[in-house]
C-alpha positions as CSV (number, residue, x, y, z in Angstrom):
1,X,-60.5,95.9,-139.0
2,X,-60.1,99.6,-139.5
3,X,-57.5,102.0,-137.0
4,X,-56.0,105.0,-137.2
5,X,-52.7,106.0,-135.9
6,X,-52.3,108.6,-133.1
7,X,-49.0,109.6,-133.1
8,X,-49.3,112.4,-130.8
9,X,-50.5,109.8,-127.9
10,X,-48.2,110.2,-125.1
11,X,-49.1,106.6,-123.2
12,X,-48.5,104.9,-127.0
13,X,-44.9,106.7,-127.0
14,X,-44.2,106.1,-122.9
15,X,-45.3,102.0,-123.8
16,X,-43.3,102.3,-126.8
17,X,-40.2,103.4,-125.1
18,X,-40.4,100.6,-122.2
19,X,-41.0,98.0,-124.5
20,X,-37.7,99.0,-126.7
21,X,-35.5,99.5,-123.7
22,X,-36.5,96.0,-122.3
23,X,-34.7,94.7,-124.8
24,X,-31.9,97.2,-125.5
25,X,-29.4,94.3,-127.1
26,X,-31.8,93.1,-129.6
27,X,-33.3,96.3,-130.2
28,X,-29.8,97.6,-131.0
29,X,-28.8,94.7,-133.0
30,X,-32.2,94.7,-135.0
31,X,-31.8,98.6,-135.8
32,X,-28.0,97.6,-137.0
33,X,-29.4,95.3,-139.8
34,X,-31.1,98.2,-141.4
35,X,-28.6,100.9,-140.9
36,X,-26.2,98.6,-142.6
37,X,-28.5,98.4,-145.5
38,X,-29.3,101.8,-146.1
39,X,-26.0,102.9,-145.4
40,X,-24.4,100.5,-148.1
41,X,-27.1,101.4,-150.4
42,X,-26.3,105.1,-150.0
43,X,-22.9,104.5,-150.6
44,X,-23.2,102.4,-153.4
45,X,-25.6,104.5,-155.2
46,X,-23.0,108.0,-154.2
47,X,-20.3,106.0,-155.5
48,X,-21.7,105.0,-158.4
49,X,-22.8,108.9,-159.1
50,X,-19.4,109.7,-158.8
51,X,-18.3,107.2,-161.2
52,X,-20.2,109.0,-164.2
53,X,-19.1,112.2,-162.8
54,X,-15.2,110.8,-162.9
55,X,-13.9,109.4,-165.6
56,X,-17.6,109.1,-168.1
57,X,-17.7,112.8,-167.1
58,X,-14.2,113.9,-168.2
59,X,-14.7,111.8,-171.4
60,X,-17.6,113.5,-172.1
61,X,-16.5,117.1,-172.1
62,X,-13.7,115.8,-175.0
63,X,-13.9,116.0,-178.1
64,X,-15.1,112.9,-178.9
65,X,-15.2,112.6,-182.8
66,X,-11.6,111.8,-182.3
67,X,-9.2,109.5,-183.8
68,X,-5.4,109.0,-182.1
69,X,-3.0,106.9,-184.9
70,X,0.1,105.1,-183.1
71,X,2.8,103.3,-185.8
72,X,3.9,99.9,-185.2
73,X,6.3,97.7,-186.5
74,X,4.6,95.5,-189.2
75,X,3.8,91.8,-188.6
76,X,3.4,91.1,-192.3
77,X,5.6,91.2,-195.2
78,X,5.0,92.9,-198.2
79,X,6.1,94.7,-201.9
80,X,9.1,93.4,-201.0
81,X,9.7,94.8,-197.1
82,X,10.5,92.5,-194.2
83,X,8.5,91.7,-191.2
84,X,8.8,93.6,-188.2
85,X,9.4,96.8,-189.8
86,X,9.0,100.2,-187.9
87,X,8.2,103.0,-189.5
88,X,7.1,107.0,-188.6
89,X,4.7,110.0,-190.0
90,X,5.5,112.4,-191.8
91,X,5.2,115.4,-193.1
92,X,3.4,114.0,-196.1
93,X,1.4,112.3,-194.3
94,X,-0.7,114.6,-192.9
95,X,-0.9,116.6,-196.4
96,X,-2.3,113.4,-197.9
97,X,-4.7,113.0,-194.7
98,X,-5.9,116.6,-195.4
99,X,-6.3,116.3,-198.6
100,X,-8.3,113.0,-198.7
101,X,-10.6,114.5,-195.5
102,X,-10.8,117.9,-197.3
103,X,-14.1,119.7,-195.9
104,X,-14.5,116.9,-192.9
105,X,-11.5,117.3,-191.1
106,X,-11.4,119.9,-188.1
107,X,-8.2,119.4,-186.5
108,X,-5.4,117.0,-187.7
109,X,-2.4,117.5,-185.3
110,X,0.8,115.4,-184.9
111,X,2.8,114.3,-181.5
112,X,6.2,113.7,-180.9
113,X,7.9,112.4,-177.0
114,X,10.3,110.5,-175.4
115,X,10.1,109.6,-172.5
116,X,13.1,110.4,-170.7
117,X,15.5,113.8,-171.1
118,X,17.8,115.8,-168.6
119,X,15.9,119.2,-167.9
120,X,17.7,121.0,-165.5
121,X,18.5,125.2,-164.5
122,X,21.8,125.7,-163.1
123,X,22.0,123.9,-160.1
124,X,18.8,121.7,-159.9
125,X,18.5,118.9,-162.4
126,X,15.8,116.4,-163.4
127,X,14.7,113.4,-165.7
128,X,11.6,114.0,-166.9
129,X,9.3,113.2,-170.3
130,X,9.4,115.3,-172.9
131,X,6.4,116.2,-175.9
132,X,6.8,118.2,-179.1
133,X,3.7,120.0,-179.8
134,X,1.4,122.3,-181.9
135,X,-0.7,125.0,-180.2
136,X,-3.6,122.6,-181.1
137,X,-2.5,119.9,-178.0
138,X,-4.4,122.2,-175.6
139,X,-7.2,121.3,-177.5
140,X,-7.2,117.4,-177.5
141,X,-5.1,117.4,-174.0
142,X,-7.2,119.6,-171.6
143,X,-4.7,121.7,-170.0
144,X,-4.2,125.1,-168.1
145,X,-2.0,128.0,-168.5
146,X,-1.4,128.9,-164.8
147,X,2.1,131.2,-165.5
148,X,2.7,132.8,-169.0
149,X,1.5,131.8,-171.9
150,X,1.3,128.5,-174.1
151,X,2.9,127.5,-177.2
152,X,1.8,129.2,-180.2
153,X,2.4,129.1,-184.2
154,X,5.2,131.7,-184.9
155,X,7.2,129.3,-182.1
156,X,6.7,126.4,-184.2
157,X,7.2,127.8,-187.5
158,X,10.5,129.6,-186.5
159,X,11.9,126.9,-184.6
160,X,11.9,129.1,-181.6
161,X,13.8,127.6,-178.3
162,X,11.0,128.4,-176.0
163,X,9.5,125.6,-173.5
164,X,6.4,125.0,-170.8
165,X,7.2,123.6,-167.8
166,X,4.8,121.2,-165.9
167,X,3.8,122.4,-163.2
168,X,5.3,119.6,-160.6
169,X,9.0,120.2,-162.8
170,X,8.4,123.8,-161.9
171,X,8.5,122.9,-158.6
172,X,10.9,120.6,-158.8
173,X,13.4,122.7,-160.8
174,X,12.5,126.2,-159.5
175,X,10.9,125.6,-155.9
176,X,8.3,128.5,-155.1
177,X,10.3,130.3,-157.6
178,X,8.5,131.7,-160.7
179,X,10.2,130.2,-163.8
180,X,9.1,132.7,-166.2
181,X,11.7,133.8,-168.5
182,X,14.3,131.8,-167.0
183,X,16.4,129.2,-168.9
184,X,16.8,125.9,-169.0
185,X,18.9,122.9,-170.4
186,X,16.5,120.9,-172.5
187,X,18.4,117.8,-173.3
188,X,21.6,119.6,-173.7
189,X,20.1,123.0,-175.3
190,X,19.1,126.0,-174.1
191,X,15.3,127.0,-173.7
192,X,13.5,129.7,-172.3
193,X,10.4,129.0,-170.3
194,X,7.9,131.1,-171.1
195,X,4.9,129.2,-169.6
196,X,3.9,126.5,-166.2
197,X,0.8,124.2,-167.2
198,X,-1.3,121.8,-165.2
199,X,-3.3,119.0,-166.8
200,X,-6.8,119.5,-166.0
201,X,-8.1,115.9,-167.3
202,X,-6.0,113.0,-165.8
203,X,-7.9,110.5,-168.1
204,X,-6.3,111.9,-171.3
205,X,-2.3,111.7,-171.5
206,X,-1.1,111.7,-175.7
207,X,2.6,111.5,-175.4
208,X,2.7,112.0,-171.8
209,X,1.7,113.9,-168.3
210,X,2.1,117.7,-169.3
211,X,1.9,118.7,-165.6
212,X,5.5,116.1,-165.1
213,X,7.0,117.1,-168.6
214,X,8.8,119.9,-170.4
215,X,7.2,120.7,-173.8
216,X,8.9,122.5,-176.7
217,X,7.1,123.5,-180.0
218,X,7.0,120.0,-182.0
219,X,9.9,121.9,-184.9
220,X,12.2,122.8,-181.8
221,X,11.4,118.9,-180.4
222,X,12.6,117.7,-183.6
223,X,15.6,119.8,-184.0
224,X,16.9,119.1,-180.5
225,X,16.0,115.1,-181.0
226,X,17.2,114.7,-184.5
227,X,13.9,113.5,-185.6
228,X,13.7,115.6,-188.8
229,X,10.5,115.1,-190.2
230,X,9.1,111.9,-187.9
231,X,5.8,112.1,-186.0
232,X,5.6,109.9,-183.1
233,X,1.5,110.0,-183.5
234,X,-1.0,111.6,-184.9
235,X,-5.1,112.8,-183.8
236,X,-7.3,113.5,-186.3
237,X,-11.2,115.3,-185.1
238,X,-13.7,115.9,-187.5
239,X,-16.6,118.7,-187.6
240,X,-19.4,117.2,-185.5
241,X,-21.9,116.3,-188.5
242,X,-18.6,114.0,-189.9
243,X,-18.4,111.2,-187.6
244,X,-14.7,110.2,-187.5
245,X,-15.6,106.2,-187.8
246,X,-16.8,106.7,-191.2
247,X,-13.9,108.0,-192.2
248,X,-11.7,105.0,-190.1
249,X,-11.1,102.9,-193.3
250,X,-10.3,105.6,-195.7
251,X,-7.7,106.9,-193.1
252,X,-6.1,103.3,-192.3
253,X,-5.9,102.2,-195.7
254,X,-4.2,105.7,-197.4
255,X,-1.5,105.0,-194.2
256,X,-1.2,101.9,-194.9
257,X,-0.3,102.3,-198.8
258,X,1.6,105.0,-198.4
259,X,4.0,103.3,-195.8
260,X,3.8,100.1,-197.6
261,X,2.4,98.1,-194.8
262,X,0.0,95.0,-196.2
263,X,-4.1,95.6,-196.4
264,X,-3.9,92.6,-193.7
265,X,-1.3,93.9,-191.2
266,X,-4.2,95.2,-188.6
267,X,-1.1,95.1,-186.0
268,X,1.0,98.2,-187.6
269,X,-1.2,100.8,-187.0
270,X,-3.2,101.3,-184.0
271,X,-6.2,103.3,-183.8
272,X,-8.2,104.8,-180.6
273,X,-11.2,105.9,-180.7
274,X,-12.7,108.4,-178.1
275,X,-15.8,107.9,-178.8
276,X,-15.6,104.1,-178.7
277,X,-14.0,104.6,-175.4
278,X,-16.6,106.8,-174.5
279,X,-19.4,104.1,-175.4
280,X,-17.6,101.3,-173.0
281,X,-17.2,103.0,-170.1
282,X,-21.4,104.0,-170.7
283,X,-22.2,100.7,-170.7
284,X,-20.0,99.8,-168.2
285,X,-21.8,102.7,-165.9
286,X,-25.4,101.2,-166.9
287,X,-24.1,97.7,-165.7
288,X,-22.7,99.2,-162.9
289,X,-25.1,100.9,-161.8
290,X,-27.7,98.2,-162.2
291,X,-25.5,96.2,-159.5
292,X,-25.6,99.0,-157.4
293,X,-29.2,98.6,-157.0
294,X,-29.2,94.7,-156.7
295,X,-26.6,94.7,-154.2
296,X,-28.5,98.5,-151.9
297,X,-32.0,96.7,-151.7
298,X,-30.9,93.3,-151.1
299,X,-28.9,94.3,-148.0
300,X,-31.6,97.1,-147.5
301,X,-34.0,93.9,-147.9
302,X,-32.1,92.0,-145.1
303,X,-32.3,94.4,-142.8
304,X,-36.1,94.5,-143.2
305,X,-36.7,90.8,-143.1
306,X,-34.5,90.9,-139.4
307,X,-36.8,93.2,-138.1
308,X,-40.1,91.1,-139.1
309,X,-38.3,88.4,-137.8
310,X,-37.5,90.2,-134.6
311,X,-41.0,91.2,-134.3
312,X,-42.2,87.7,-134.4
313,X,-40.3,86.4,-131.7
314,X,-41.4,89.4,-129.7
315,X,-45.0,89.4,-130.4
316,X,-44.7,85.2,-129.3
317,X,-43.0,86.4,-126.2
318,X,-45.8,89.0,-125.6
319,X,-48.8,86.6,-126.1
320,X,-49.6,86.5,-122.4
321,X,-49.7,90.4,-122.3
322,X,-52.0,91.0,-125.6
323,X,-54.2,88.3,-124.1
324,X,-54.8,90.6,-121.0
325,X,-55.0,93.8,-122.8
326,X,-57.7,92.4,-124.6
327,X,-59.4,90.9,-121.6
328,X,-59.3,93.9,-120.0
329,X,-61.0,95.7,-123.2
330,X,-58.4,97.5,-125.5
331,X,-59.0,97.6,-128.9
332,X,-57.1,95.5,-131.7
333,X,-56.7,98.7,-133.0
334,X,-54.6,99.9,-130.6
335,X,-52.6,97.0,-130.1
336,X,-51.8,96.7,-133.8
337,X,-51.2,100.5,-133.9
338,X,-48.4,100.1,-131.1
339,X,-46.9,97.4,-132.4
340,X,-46.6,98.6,-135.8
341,X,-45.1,102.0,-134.4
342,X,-42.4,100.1,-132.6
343,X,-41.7,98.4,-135.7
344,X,-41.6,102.0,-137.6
345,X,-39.6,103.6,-135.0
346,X,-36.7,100.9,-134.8
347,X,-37.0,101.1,-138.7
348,X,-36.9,104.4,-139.1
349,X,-34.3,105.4,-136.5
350,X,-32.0,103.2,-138.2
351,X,-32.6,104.3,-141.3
352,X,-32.2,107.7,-141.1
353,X,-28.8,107.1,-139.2
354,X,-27.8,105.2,-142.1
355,X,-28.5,107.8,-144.5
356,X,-26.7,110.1,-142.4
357,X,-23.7,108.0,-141.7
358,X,-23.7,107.3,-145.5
359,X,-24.0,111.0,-146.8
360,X,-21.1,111.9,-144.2
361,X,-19.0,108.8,-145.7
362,X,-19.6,110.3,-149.2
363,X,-18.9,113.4,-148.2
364,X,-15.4,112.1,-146.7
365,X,-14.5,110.5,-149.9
366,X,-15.0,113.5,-151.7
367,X,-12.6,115.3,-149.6
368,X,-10.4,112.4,-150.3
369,X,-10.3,111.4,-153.7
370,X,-10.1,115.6,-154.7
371,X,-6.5,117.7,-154.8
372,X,-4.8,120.0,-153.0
373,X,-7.2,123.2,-154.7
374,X,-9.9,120.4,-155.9
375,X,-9.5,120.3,-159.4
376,X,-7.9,116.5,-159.4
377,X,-9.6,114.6,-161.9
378,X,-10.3,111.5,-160.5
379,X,-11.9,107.7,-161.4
380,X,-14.6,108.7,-158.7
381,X,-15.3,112.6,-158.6
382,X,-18.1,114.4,-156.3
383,X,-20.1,111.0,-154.9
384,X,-23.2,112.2,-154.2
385,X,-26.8,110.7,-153.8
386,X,-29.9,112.7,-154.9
387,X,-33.1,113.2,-152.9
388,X,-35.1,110.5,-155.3
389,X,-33.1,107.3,-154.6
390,X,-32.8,108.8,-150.6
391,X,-36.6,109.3,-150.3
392,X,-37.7,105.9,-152.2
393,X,-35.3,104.2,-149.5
394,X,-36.8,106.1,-146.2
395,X,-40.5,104.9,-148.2
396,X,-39.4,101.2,-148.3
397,X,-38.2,101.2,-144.9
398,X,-41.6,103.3,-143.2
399,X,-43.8,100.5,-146.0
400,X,-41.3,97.8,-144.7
401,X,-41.6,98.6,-141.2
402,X,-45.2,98.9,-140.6
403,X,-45.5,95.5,-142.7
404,X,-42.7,94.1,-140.2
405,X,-45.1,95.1,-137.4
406,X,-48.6,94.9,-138.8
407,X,-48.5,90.6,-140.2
408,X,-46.9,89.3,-137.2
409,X,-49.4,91.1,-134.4
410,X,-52.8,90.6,-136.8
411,X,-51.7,87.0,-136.5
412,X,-51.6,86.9,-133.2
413,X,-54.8,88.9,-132.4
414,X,-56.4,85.4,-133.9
415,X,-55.9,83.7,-130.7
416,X,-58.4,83.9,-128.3
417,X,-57.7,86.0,-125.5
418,X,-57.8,82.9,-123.0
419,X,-55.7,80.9,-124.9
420,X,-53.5,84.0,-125.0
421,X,-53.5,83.8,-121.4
422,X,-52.5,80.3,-121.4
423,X,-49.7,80.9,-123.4
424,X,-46.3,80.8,-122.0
């Protein structure tokens, strides 16, 4: 049987119209199946974008040839030390680290915090974390300078007692206030502040939140904790064409014999890998994403079968009337070619509600899940759909809809029209 469609046929559109508006309940019910389903698949899909964008993003703009070491207390005894032993770095520790990664190693840079201390200016005061650093932590903790400056060598070398504030202490401390140059009591001693930060990453925190803390050059941390010479932690990057993993055993095992801690104690010294990290949350993203798609067709699917099932009953209900429109002479054609366009418009009205009510819904969340100026880094950042995924779903639901119109009307164009007639 061979048609063509004229869609510019004002009689087709008028007949369409009627026979939607006869039935305005089921009409509007069938149309809801598919919104539903494109909606939730453009969700799904936008959140799902946003997913990679949020934390696999932010992991992938690190440096992730990385290696964080955290001490433990031992869970083996051995050369003649107890179980259950804590222990620190030191200073000799990262020499021997240097020296055994000599060519390889880019950055090796040690930690120190606690995680509360008074910090307080002369009439506000405030418990907050505290981290001893190199200038080097901006590098593995992305940060930014929004007052001042940051931390630099000739502070840590001479012991200077200079801090950066976090930006939320700032406030807290110093209200709208700048706190440049002012002092304050860092656990008892006097600082100077000579900078405000703001963590840029909320996915990387080694020691603590800088925007929450108070940071002092890691020699001025130690001097003001009494720590002389400990290192809470250490992170240890390579050059990129030395990945860090091959290096993992050689830098476990000189720790390890240098602390005295047994070859079998796995429990006293934890390791973290970036890039491991990094490789997870990928195939967590893949996975995720693969449900995603399950999930958006099969309630797109749904949707679709309603509407073939809704054009079933109404072509049964609408025997009598084919059976006189083809006793009276009109084409199969152009009784296919109306039904299949009141299938297509229901479909396609729907649809593209959906999509609109979906991109609006994404665009809501964006809004949401962002900060104050939009930097916020956040598990789910900029959900967004592209114009692929939106244009293959408005293509399943024109194929859909036309198929949902087409099967159920050739079926019944079998019947002969006086049977048609007969037909109640």
């Amino acid at each position: 049987m061979k048609f063509k469609f004229e869609i510019f046929d004002n009689d087709l559109w008028r007949e369409i119209i009627i026979s939607v508006s006869q039935q305005k309940m089921r009409s509007l019910m069938t149309m809801f199946g598919v919104f539903w389903g494109i909606f939730m698949l453009i969700l799904l899909v936008g959140c799902g974008f946003g997913f990679g964008n949020g934390i696999i993003g932010q992991l992938t703009s690190l440096e992730s040839n990385t290696f964080f070491l955290f001490p433990a207390n031992t869970t083996e005894p051995y050369q003649g030390y107890d179980r259950d032993r804590a222990w620190v770095f030191k200073s000799d520790d990262i020499r021997l680290l240097k020296g055994k990664l000599a060519g390889r190693v880019d950055e090796l840079m040690p930690v120190n915090s606690d995680d509360t201390v008074e910090v307080k200016n002369n009439s506000v005061s405030s418990t907050n974390g505290l981290i001893g650093i190199t200038p080097d932590y901006m590098k593995v903790v992305p940060q930014r300078v929004i007052e001042g400056r940051y931390i630099n060598q000739i502070d840590v070398e001479q012991h200077r007692k200079v801090c950066l504030l976090g930006s939320q202490l700032a406030k807290v401390l110093f209200g709208d206030e700048s706190p440049l140059m002012k002092r304050v009591t860092v656990a008892g001693v006097i600082h100077t502040v000579v900078g405000v930060i703001k963590r840029t990453n909320d996915n990387i925190a080694l020691g603590g939140n800088p925007t929450e803390a108070v940071i002092l050059p890691i020699t001025t941390e130690q001097d003001v904790m009494n720590r002389h010479d400990e290192y809470n932690f250490l992170s240890i990057t390579n050059f990129p064409k030395y990945p860090i993993e091959d290096d993992e055993e050689a830098i476990v095992s000189t720790i390890k014999e240098r602390h005295h801690i047994a070859p079998t104690d796995d429990n006293a010294l934890d390791v973290f890998s970036l890039k491991a990290a990094l490789s997870s949350f990928l195939g967590l993203e893949l996975g995720l994403n693969i449900l995603i798609w399950i999930i958006g067709i099969g309630t797109l699917a749904a949707g679709l079968i309603g509407i073939a099932n809704i054009m079933i009953v109404t072509i049964k209900e609408r025997t009598q009337e084919i059976g006189v429109r083809r006793a009276l002479g009109a084409m199969p054609s152009k009784i296919i070619q109306q039904i299949m366009m009141e299938s297509l418009t229901l479909t396609l009205t729907a649809g593209i509600a959906g999509i609109v009510a979906g991109v609006w819904c994404l665009y809501a969340l964006d809004i949401f899940m962002s900060g104050d100026d939009g930097s916020s880094m956040t598990l789910i950042k900029d959900p967004m759909i592209s114009i692929l995924p939106t244009l293959s779903a408005l293509v399943i639901l024109v194929i859909g809809g036309l198929l949902a119109g087409y099967y159920p009307t050739k079926r019944a164009l079998k019947v002969k029209a006086i049977e048609a007639l007969r037909e109640e």
